[in-house]
C-alpha positions as CSV (number, residue, x, y, z in Angstrom):
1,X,0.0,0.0,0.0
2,X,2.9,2.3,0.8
3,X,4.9,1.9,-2.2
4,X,1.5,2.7,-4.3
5,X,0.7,5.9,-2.7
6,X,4.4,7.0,-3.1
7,X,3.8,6.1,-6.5
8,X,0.5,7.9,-6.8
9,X,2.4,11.1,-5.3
10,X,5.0,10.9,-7.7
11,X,3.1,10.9,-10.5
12,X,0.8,13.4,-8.9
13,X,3.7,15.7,-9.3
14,X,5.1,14.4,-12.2
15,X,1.7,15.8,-13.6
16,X,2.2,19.1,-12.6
17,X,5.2,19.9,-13.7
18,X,4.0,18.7,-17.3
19,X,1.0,21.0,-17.3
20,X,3.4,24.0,-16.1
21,X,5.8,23.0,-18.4
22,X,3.0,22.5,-21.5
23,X,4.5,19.0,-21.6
24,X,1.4,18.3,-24.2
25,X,3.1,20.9,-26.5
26,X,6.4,19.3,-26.6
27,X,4.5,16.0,-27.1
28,X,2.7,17.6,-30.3
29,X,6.0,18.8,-31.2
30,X,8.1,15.2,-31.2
31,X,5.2,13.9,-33.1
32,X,3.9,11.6,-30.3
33,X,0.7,13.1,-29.4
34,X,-0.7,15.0,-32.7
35,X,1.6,17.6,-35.1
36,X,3.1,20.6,-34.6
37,X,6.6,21.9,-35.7
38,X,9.4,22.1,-33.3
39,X,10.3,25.6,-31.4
40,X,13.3,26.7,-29.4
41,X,11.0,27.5,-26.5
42,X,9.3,24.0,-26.4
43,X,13.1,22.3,-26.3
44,X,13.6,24.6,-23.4
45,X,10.4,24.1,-21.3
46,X,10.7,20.5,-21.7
47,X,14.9,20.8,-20.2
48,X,13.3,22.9,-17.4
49,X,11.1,20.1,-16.5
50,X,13.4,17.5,-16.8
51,X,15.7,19.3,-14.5
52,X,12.9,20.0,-12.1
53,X,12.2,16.0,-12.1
54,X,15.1,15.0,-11.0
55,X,17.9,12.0,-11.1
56,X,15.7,9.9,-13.7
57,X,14.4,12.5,-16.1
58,X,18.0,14.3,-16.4
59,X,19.3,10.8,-17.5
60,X,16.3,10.4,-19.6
61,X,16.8,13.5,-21.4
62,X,20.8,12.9,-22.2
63,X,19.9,9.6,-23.3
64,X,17.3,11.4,-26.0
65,X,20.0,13.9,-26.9
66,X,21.9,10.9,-28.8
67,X,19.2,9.9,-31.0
68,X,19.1,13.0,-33.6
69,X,17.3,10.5,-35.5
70,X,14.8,10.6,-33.5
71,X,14.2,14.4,-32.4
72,X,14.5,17.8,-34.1
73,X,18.2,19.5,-33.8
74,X,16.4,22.1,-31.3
75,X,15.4,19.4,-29.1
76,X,19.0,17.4,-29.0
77,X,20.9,21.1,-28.7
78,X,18.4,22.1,-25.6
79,X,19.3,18.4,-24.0
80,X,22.5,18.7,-24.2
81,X,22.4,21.6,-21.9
82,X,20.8,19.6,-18.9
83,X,22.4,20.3,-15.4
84,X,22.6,17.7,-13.1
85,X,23.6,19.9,-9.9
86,X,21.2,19.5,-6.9
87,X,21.5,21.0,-2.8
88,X,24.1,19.4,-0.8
89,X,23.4,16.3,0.9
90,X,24.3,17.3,4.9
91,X,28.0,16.5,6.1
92,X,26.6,14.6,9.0
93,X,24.7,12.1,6.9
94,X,27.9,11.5,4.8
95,X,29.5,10.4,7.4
96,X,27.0,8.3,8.8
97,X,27.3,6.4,5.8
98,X,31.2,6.3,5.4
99,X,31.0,5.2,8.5
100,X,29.0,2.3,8.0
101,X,30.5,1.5,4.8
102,X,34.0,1.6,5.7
103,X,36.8,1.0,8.6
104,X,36.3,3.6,11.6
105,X,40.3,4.6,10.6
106,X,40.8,4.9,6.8
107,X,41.0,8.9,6.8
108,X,42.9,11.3,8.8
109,X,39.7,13.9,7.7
110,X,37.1,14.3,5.3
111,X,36.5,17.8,4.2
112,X,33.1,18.4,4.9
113,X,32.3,21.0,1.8
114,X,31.7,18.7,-1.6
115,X,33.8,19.2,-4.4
116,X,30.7,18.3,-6.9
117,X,27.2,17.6,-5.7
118,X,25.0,15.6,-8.5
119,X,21.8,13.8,-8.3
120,X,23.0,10.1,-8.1
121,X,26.2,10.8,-5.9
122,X,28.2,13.7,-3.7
123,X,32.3,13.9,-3.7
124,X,34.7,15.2,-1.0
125,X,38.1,15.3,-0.9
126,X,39.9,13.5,2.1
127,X,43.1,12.7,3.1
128,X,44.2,9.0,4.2
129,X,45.6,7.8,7.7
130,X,49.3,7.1,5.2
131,X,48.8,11.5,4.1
132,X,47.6,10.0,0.2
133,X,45.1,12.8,-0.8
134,X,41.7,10.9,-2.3
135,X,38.5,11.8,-3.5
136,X,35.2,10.0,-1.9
137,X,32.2,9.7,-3.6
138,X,29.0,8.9,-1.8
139,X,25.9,7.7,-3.1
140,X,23.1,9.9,-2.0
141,X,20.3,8.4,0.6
142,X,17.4,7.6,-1.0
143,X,18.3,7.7,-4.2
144,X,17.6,3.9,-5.1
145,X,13.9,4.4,-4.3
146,X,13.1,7.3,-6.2
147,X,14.7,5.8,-8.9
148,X,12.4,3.2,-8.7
149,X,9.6,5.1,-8.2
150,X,10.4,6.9,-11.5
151,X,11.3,4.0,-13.2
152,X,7.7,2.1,-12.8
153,X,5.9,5.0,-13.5
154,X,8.1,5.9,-17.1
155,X,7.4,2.3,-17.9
156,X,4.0,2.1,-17.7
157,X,3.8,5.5,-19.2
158,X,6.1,4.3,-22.4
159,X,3.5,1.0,-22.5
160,X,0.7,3.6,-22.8
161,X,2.3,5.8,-25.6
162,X,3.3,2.7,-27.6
163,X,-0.4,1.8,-27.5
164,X,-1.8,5.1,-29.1
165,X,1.0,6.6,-30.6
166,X,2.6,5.2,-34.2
167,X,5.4,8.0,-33.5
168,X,6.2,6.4,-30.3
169,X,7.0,3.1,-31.4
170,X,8.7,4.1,-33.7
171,X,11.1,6.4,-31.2
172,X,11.2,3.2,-29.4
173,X,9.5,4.1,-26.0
174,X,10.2,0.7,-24.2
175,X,13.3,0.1,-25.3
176,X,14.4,3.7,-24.4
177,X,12.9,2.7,-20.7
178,X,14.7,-0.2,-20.6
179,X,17.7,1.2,-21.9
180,X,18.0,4.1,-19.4
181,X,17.1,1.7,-16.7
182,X,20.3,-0.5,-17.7
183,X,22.4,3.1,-17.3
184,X,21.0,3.9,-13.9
185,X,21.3,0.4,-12.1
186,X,25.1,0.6,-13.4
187,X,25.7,4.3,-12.1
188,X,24.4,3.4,-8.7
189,X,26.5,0.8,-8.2
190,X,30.3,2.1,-7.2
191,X,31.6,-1.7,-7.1
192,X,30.8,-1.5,-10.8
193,X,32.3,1.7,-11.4
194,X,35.6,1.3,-9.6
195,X,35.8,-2.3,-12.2
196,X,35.0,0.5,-15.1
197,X,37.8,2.3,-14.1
198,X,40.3,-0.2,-13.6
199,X,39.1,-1.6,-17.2
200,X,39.8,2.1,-19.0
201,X,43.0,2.7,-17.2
202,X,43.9,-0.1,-18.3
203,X,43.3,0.7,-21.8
204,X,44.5,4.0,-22.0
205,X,47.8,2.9,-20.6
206,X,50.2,3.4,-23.6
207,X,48.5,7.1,-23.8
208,X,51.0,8.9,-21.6
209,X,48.9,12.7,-21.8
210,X,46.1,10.7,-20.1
211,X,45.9,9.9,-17.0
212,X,43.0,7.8,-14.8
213,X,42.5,8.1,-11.4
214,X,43.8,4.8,-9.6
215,X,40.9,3.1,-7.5
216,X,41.8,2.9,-3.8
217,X,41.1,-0.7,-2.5
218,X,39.8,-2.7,-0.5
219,X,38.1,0.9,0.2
220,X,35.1,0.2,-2.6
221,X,31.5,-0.7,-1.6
222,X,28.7,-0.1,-3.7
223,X,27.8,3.1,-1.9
224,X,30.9,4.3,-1.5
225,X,33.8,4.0,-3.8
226,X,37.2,5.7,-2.8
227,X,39.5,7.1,-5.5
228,X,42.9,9.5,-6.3
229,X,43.0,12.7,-6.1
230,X,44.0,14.4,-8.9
231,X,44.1,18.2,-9.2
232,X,42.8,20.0,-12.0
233,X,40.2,22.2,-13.9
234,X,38.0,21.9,-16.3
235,X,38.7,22.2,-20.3
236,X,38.0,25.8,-21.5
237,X,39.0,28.0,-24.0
238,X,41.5,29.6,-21.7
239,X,43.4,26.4,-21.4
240,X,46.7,28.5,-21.5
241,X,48.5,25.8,-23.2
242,X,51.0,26.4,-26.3
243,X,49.7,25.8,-29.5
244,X,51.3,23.0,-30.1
245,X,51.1,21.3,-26.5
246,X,47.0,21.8,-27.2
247,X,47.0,20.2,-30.7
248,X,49.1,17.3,-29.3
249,X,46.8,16.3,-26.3
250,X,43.8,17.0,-28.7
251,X,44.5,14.6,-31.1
252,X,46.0,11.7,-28.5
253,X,42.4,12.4,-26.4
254,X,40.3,11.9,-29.7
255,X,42.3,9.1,-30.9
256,X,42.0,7.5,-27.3
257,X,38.3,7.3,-27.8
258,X,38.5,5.9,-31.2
259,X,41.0,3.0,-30.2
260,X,38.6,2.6,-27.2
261,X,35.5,1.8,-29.5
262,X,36.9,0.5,-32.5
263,X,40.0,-1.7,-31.3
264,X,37.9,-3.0,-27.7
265,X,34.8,-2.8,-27.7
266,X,34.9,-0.9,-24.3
267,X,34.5,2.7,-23.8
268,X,34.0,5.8,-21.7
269,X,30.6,6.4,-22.8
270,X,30.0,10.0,-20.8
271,X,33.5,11.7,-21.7
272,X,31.1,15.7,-21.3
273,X,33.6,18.5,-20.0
274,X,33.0,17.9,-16.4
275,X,34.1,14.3,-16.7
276,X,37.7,15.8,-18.3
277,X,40.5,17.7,-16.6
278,X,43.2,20.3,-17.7
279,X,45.9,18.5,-14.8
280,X,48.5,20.5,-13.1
281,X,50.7,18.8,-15.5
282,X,49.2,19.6,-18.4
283,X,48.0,16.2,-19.3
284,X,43.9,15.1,-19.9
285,X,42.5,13.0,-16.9
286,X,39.5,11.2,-17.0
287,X,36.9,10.7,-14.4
288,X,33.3,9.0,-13.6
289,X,33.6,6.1,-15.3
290,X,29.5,5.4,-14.2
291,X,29.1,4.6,-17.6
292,X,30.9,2.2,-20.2
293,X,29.9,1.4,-23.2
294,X,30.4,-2.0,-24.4
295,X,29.8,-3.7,-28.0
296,X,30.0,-7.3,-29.2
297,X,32.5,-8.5,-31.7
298,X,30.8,-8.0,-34.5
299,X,29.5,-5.0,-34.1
300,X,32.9,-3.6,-33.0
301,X,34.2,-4.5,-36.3
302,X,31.6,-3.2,-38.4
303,X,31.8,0.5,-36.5
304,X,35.5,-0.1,-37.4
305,X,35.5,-0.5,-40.6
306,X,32.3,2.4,-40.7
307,X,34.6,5.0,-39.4
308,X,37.2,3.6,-41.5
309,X,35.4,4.4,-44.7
310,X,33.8,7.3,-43.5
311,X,37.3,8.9,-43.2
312,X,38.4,7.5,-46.7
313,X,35.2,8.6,-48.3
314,X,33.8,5.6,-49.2
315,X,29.9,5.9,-49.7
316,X,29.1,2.6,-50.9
317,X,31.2,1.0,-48.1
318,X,29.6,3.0,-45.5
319,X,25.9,2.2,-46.7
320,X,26.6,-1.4,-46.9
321,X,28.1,-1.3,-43.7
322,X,25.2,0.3,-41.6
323,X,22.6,-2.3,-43.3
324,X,24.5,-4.8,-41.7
325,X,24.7,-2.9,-38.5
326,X,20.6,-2.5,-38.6
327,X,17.3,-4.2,-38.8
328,X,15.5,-3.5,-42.0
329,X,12.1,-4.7,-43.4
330,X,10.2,-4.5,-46.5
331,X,9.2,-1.0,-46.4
332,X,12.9,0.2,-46.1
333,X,13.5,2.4,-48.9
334,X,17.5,1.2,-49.3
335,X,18.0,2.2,-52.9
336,X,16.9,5.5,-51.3
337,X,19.5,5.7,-48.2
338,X,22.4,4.5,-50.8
339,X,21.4,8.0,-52.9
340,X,21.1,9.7,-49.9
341,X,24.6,8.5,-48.5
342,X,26.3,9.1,-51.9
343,X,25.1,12.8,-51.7
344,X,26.1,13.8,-48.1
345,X,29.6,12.0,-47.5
346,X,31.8,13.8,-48.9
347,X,31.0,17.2,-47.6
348,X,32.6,16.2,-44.1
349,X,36.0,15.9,-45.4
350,X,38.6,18.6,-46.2
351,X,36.8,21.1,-43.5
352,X,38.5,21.9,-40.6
353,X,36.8,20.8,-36.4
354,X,35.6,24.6,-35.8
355,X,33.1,24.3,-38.8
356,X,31.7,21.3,-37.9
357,X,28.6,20.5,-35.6
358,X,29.8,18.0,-32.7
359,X,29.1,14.2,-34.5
360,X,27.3,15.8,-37.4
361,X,28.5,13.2,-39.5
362,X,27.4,9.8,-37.4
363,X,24.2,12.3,-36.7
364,X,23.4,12.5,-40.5
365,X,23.9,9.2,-40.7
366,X,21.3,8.1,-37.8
367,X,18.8,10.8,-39.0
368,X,19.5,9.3,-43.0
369,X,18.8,5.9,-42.0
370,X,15.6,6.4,-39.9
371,X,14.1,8.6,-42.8
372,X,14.4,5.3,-44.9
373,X,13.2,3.0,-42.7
374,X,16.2,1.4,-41.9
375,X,16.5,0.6,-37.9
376,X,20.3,1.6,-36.0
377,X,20.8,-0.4,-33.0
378,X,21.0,1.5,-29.6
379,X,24.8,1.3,-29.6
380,X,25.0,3.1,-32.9
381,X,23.6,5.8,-30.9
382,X,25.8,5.8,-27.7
383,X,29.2,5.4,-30.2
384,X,27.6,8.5,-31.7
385,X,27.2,10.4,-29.2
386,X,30.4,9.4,-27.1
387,X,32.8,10.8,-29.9
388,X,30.6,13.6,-30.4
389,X,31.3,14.9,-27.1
390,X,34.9,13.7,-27.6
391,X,35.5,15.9,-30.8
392,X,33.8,19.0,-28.7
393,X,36.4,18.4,-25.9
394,X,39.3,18.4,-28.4
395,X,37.5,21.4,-30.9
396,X,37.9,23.8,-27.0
397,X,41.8,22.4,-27.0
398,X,42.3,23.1,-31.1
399,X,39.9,23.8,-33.3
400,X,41.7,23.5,-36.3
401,X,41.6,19.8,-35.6
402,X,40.2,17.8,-38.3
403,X,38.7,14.4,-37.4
404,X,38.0,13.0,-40.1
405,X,41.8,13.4,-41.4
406,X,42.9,12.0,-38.4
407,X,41.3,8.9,-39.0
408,X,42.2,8.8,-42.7
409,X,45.9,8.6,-40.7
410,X,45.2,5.5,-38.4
411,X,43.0,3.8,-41.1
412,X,46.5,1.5,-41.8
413,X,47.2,1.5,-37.7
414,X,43.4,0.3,-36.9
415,X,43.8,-2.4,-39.9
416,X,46.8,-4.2,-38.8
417,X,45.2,-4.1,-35.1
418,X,42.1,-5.9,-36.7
419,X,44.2,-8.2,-38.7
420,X,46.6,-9.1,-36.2
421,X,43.2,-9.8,-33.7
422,X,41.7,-12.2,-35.9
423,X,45.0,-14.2,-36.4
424,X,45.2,-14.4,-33.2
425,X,45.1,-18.7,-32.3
426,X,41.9,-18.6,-30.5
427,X,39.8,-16.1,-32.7
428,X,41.1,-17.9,-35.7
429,X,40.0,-21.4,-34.5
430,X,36.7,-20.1,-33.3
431,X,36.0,-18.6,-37.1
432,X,37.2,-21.3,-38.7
433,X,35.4,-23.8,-36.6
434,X,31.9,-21.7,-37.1
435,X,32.6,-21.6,-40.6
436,X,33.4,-25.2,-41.7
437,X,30.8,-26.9,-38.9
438,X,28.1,-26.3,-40.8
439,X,29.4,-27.3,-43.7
440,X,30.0,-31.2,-42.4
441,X,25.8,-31.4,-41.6
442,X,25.6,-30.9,-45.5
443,X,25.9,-34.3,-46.8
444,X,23.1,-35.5,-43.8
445,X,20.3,-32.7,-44.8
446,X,20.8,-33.1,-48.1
447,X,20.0,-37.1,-47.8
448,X,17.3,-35.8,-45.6
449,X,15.8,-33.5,-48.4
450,X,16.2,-36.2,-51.4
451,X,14.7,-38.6,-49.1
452,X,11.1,-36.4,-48.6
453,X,11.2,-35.5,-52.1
454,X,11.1,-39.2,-52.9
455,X,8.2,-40.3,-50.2
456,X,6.4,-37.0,-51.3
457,X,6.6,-35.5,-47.7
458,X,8.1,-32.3,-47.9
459,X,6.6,-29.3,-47.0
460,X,6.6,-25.9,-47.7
461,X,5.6,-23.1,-45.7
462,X,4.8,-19.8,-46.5
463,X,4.4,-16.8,-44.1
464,X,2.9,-14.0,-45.0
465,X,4.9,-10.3,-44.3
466,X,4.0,-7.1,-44.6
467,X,0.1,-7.0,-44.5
468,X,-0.2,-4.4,-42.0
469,X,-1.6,-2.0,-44.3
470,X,-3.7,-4.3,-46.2
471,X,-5.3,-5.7,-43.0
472,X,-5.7,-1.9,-41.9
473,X,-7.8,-1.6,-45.1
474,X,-9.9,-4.3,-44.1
475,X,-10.8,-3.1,-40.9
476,X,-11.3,0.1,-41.5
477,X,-13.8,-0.6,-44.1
478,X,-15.3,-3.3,-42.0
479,X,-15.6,-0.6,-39.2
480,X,-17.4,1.6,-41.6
481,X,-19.6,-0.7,-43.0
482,X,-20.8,-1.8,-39.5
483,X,-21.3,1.6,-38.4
484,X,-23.4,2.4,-41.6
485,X,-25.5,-1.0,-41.3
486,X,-25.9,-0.2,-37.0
487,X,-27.0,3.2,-38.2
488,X,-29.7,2.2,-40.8
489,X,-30.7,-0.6,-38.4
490,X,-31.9,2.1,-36.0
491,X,-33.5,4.3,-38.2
492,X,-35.8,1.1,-39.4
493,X,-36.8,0.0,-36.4
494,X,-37.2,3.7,-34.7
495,X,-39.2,4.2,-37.7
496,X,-41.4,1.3,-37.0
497,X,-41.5,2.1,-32.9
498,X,-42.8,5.7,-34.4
499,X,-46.4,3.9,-35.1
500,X,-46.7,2.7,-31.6
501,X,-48.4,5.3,-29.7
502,X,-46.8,4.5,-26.5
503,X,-43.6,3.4,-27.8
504,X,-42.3,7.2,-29.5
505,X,-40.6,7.9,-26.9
506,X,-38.2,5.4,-27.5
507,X,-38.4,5.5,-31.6
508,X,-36.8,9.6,-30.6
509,X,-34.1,8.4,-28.7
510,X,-33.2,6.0,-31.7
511,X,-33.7,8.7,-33.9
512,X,-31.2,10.9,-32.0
513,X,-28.9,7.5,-31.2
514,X,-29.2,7.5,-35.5
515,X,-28.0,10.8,-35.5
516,X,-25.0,10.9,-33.4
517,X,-23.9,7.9,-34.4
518,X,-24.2,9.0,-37.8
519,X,-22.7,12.4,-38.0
520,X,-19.4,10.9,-35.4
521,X,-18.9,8.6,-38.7
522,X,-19.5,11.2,-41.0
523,X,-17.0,13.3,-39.1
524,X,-14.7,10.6,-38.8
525,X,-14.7,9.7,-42.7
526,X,-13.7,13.3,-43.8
527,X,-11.3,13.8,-40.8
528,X,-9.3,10.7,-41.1
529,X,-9.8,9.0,-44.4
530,X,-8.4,6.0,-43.3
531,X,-9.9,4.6,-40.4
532,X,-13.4,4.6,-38.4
């Protein structure tokens, strides 16, 4: 009973702030509730509410501001603006929960003014009983349940828009629950997080301008996770680096994130400025490693070879490559997307970082594919939008940076990589093996065939695809035809009540049932051709 009225409250308020905000406007202008073109204003009324939601929402909304495919440029420009900053948790309930988390004597002092506050966790710095200077980062108190509190009622709420809204399935609403539920459950978890960061630093090693915080163990519990200290600022314009000192770490930070997706699998999926430090030293650290993304093999060769021919300019390469990357069905116009491709790849080469939108080119490419019906997978997305943010951070440090070129230069680099992966023993026992096991069931299924051929057994079944629209047709008429024949059937028999004297009263209210049923259908025909 209690966890239903704090869900009742929640969404209580939850529908408040969407009438304030004119939440049914920005639904209009997504195209999940009705039509209407998208404004600057409504992109900024709906980042006001998100930020007045909380935790959830704020996640919700970054998660939307990688699918330009998805929502107008005004929408993904406002999201990427959201704030996750909220009051101070009080000192004396950090410590409470240090102090049940951890040994009575692991710090010499904790400074009791945060050095960030967010909505999922606070960090102070401290200082060690051995004099090592750390960082911890406490989970805030309560967090968990509001999460879930938010999370039931977003997926009952994505069930319901999925139900009346074509627009919504196709923007995915469950998934996109279910997906931002998968980030959340990970960025609550600090046992998680401090394996994250391990797993980076680990790849990042041979990068000697980056540097990761080292994870302080056995001081890691899933509410509190303990870390280095490392002092530095935030990337700006005023970096005061040299020129060529900025060009330098801008190109090893872009290419770090490249290696990451293309050569792993494993990435820092949430590399925005805060998450990135100017050091004392003048190196790039990275921090808050809530997030990783991570891809299977496939997958991570295919993006490979995508960015690969992306940077050489290869338009059929890249088409065929993304068709393998997504789902596509009849409808999917791929002639169409090939065109498209063709047209639109080469103007992202020769131009230099400072001209070019953050990702516009893996954007063009998600927004190209979902006007032809061809379906990205989520992690299409989260690649996009992880060296987006990447080529923002290095555009602050240089901005005549070119990406694209600096691809083009690692192309032969990421190909021997590849080929010297795949000859590697185990990966070249495991393709072979996949490829020739199938081929020694050959001789048995084909005895198998001849031999149902011969006793006139076989079968042959054929499903039938793609008959949405026709069964649509079919109802719809059906609809109409029942209406009409419901219609006519009152207006008989209220005709016939009409000669029973005591009976009229009854053949008017099927005369005015005859009506209204007959002018809703009426109205429905002329507003909406296509259905009852």
């Amino acid at each position: 009973m209690g966890v239903r009225l704090e869900r009742m409250k929640r969404a209580l308020y939850v529908g408040r702030v969407a009438r304030r905000t004119g939440l049914l406007r920005v639904l209009r202008e997504l195209g999940v509730w009705g039509t209407r073109p998208a404004t600057r204003e409504g992109a900024r009324e709906f980042r006001h509410a998100l930020e007045e939601l909380g935790t959830t929402y704020i996640k919700l909304g970054q998660l939307l501001s990688s699918r330009p495919d998805l929502l107008p440029d005004v929408y993904i420009e406002e999201l990427e603006k959201l704030v996750d900053q909220v009051a101070p948790v009080q000192f004396s309930e950090i410590q409470r929960i240090v102090a049940a988390e951890l040994p009575g004597d692991v710090f010499a002092r904790i400074d009791p003014d945060p050095l960030a506050t967010a909505s999922i966790a606070q960090v102070h710095a401290a200082l060690l009983q051995t004099g090592r200077e750390v960082i911890v980062k406490v989970r805030r108190p309560g967090i968990e349940e509001k999460i879930d509190l938010d999370l039931a009622l977003l997926r009952s709420t994505a069930s319901l828009l999925e139900r009346r809204s074509e627009r919504a399935q196709l923007l995915q609403a469950q998934a996109l629950a279910d997906e931002l539920e998968a980030h959340l459950r990970a960025e609550l978890d600090f046992v998680e997080e401090a394996n994250n960061t391990e797993v980076i630093a680990g790849l990042l090693a041979e990068y000697d301008d980056l540097v990761v915080p080292q994870v302080i163990r056995p001081y890691v519990t899933e509410k509190v996770l303990v870390l280095e200290r490392i002092h530095g600022r935030r990337v700006d314009a005023d970096h005061g680096l040299a020129r060529d000192r900025a060009r330098e770490l801008a190109r090893e930070f872009f290419r770090s994130y490249v290696y990451q997706v293309t050569v792993h699998g494993v990435y820092h999926a949430d590399p925005h400025r805060g998450n990135v430090l100017l050091t004392t030293d003048g190196r790039l650290a990275l921090v808050d490693f809530g997030l990783l993304g991570r891809l299977d093999e496939d997958t991570r060769r295919n993006l490979a070879l995508l960015l690969l021919a992306v940077a050489q300019n290869r338009a059929d390469d890249v088409a065929e490559l993304i068709l393998d990357l997504s789902r596509t069905t009849l409808v999917s116009d791929v002639g169409g997307f090939l065109q498209e491709i063709r047209r639109k790849l080469p103007r992202y080469h020769g131009r230099p970082l400072a001209k070019i939108k953050a990702g516009e080119s893996l954007a063009d490419l998600q927004r190209i594919s979902f006007r032809h019906g061809i379906g990205l997978p989520t992690t299409f997305a989260l690649v996009g939008k992880t060296l987006a943010q990447a080529d923002s951070i290095a555009r602050v440090l240089f901005p005549e940076l070119d990406p694209i070129a600096l691809l083009e230069e690692d192309a032969v680099e990421l190909m021997l990589r590849e080929t010297e992966h795949r000859l590697e023993p185990d990966q070249l026992l495991s393709w072979l093996y996949t490829q020739l096991e199938p081929l020694s069931h050959v001789p048995r299924r084909v005895g198998q065939l001849v031999n149902k051929l011969d006793t006139g057994t076989l079968k042959v079944g054929v499903a039938p695809t793609d008959l949405s629209d026709f069964e649509y047709a079919l109802r719809s008429t059906a609809n109409r035809v029942g209406g009409a024949v419901i219609v006519a059937s009152l207006l008989i028999a209220s005709a016939l009540l009409a000669r029973v004297h005591d009976l009229r009263w009854a053949a008017f209210a099927g005369f005015c049932l005859a009506f209204v049923l007959g002018l809703y259908l009426l109205l429905k025909i002329v507003r909406t051709p296509g259905e009852l």
